[in-house]
N, C-alpha and C positions, 0 to 999 in steps of 0.2 A: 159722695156720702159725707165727707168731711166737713164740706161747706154748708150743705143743707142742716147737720146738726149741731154747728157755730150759729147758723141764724134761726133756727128752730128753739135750741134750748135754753134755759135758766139762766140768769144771769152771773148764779153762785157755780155753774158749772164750766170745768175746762175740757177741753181733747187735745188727745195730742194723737199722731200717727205712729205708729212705731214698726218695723218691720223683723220678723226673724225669720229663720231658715231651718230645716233637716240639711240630710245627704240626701246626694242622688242613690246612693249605695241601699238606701232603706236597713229598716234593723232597731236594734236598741240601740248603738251610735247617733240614728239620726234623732231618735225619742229623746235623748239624753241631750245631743244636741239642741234640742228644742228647750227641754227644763233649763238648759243654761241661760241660756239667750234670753226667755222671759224673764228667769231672776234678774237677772241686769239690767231690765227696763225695767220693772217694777223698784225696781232700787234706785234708779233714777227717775222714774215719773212713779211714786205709789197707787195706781189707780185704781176705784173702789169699784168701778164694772173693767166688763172687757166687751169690747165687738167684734167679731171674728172673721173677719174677709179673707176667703179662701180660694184656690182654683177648684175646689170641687175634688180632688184627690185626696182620700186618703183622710178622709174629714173625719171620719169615724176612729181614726189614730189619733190625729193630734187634739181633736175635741176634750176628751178626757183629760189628757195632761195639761190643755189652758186652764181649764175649771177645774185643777187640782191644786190652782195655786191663785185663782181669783174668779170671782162670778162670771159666765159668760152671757151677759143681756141678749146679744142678737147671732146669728151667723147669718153669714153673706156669701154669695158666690159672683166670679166676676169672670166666668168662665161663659164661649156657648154651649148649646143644648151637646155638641158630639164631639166637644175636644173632651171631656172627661171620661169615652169609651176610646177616644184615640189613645191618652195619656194610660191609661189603665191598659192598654196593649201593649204601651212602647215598653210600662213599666214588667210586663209578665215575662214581655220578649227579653229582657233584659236579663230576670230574675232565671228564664230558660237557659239562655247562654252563659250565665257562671257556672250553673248547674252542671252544663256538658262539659264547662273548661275544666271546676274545681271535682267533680265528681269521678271518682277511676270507673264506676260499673258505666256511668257514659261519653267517660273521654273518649275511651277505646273507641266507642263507635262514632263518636262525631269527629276526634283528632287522629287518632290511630291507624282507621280506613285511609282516612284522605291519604294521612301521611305517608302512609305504606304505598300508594299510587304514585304519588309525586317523587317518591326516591326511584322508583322504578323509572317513573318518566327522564328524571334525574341521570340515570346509570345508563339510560340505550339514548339520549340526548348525547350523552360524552362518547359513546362509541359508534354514534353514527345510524343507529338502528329504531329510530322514532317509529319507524312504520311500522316496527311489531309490537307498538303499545297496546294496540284495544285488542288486539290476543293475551297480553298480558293483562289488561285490565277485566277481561272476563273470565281468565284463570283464577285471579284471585279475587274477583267478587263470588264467581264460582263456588272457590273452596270455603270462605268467608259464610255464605249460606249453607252450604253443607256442613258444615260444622255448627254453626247454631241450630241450623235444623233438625239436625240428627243428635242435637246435645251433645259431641263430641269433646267438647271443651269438660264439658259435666263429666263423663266419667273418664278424661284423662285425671284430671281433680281427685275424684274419688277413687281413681286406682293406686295414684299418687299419696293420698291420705291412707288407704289400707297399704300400700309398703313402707310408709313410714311408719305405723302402728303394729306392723302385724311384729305379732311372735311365734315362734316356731311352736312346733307340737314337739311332746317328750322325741326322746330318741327311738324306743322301741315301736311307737307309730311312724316314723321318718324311715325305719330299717323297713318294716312293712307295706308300707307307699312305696318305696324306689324298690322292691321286692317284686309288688304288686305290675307296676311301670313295665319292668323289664320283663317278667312273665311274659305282659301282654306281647311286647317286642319279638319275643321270641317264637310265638305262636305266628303273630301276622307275618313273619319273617318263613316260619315252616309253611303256613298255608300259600305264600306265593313259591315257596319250591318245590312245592309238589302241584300246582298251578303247569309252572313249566316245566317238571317233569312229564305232565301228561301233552303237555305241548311239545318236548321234544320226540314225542313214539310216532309223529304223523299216522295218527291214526283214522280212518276212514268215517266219516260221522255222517255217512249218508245213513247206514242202516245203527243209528246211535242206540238204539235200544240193546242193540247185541254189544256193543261197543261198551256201553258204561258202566258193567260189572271190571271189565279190562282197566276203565280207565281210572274206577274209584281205587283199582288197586296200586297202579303210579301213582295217585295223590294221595295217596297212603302213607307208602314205602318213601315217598321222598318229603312230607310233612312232619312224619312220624317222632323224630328224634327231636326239632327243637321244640314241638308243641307238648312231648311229655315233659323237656326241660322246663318251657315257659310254664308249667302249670305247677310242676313241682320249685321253681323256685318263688312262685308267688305262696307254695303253700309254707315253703321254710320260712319267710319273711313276715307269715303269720304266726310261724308256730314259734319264732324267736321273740314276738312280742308277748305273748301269750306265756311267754318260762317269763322274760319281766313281771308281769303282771299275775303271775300264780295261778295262771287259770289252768285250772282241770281242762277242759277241749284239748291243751297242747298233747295228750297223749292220743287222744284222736285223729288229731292232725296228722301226728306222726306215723302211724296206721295205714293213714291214708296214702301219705305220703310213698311209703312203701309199696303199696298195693299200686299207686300210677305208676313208678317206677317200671315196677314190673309188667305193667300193662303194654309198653313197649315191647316184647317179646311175644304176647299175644296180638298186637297191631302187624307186624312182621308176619306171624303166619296169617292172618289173614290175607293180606296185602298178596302173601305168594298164589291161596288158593284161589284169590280172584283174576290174577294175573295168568295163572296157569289151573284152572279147574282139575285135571290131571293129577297134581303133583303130591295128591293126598290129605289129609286132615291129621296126622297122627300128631305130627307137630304142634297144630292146635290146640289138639284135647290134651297135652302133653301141658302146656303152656296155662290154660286154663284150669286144668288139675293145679299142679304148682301155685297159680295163683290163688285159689280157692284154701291152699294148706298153706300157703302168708298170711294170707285173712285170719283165718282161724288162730294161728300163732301170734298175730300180732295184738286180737286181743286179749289172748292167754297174758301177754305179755304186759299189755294195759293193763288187770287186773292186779295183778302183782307187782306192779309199780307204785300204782294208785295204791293199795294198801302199804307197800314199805314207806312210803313219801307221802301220807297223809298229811302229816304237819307241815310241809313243805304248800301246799295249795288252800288256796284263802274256800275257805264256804259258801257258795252262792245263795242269794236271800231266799230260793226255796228251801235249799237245806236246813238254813238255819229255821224258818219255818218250821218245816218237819219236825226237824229236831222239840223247838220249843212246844208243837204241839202234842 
């Protein structure tokens, strides 16, 4: 190209050849390298055109910054027709592989995996034990996919993140919950002993029909006590947040409270008369009486509290309602 426009052109006209470079690294580096490189020929040879002989890479980069700093007459290529999809490959494959080395969301899995195999291969190489490698190497590609797959990773993360963030609930709700908890405990705890209670009577359960008036009464009699605990201390654990918080319900609760209490005494007679049909009902109606004149008492007792300790409990928005209308 050189020679043909030595004898081709003007006689007022010179050429001269000049070469410059980028990086292989590509980027603003290699751009910038570029604009240097030209200023320094252009400052040694001032030339009023430029002709651009390229490999075909990347033409559309450096195109601009030549003719940002002097006319570009011609471009040239001196490449063939498929080194510039080979080069434009090597150059992606390149730009792929920093990607995984400098990148953390794809090191892990392009240095991470490997690496995590090779120290294992590493650790039963030293003790003699290579032959249990691809056991090992399918336990932990194994676990490797199940944890991506099942997003494991994700809500370790995210559990990780709500116990660093979480804040506790007031105290009167935390009394209420671990209230609530231990209720339950104490129920599932009565309902398997009285479970095995009816498992210890060996009782006959060919003809179960006749059998399981008998045996609701063992599961009764040996349930009975922590299931009215469990339910009366979930109901103290509300009714303690509820004297926090001024609510009117807490005299309810406490009502309540009472009346299950008591209920345990009318569980007992049952329990006996189904155990022994026989042994009478007096105890029952006895027990049920009494608890009937709790009730009654205890909202006597409601009423008369709620009136002396009105200013004591906040208003709920129907009242205040009512009120205003």
């Amino acid at each position: 190209l050189y020679d043909r426009l030595v004898s081709e052109g003007k006689p007022e006209e010179v050429f001269e050849i000049a070469t410059i470079s980028g990086s292989e690294l590509g980027g603003v580096g290699a751009d910038r390298k570029i604009v240097a490189e030209l200023g320094d020929v252009l400052k040694v040879f001032p030339a009023s055109e430029v002709i651009l002989v390229t490999d075909g890479y990347s033409d559309e980069v450096v195109l601009p910054l030549v003719e940002s700093r002097v006319p570009v007459s011609s471009v040239r290529r001196i490449v063939v027709k498929h080194s510039e999809s080979i080069e434009q490959t090597a150059a992606l494959f390149t730009r792929y592989f920093k990607t995984a080395l400098e990148n953390p969301r794809y090191s892990r899995i392009a240095l991470g995996l490997p690496g995590i195999l090779l120290l294992i291969l590493g650790v039963l190489a030293i003790f003699g034990l290579v032959h249990y490698y691809l056991m090992a190497f399918i336990i932990v590609l194994g676990a490797y996919m199940f944890v991506k797959g099942f997003g494991v990773d994700r809500l370790a993360k995210r559990a990780y993140v709500w116990m660093k963030e979480y804040s506790p609930p007031p105290l009167p709700v935390q009394i209420s919950a671990f209230s609530a908890i231990a209720g339950l405990l104490c129920v599932g705890i009565g309902i398997y002993l009285g479970l095995n209670t009816v498992a210890e009577q060996g009782l006959d359960w060919s003809n179960w029909i006749g059998v399981l008036p008998q045996a609701a009464g063992y599961f009764i009699n040996g349930s009975k006590d922590l299931a009215v605990i469990g339910v009366c201390l979930a109901l103290t654990g509300r009714a303690i947040r509820w004297y926090f918080e001024r609510d009117t319900r807490l005299l309810r609760n406490a009502a309540l409270i009472v009346l299950i209490g008591w209920s345990r005494q009318i569980l007992e007679a049952v329990s006996g008369i189904l155990k022994n049909p026989k042994a009478g009902y007096e105890v029952l109606i006895f027990s049920v009486v009494i608890g009937v004149l709790i009730g009654i008492a205890s909202i006597l007792i409601i009423l008369v509290v709620h009136r002396s300790a009105k200013g004591f409990f906040k208003k709920t928005e129907e009242q205040k309602e009512f009120e205003e209308s």
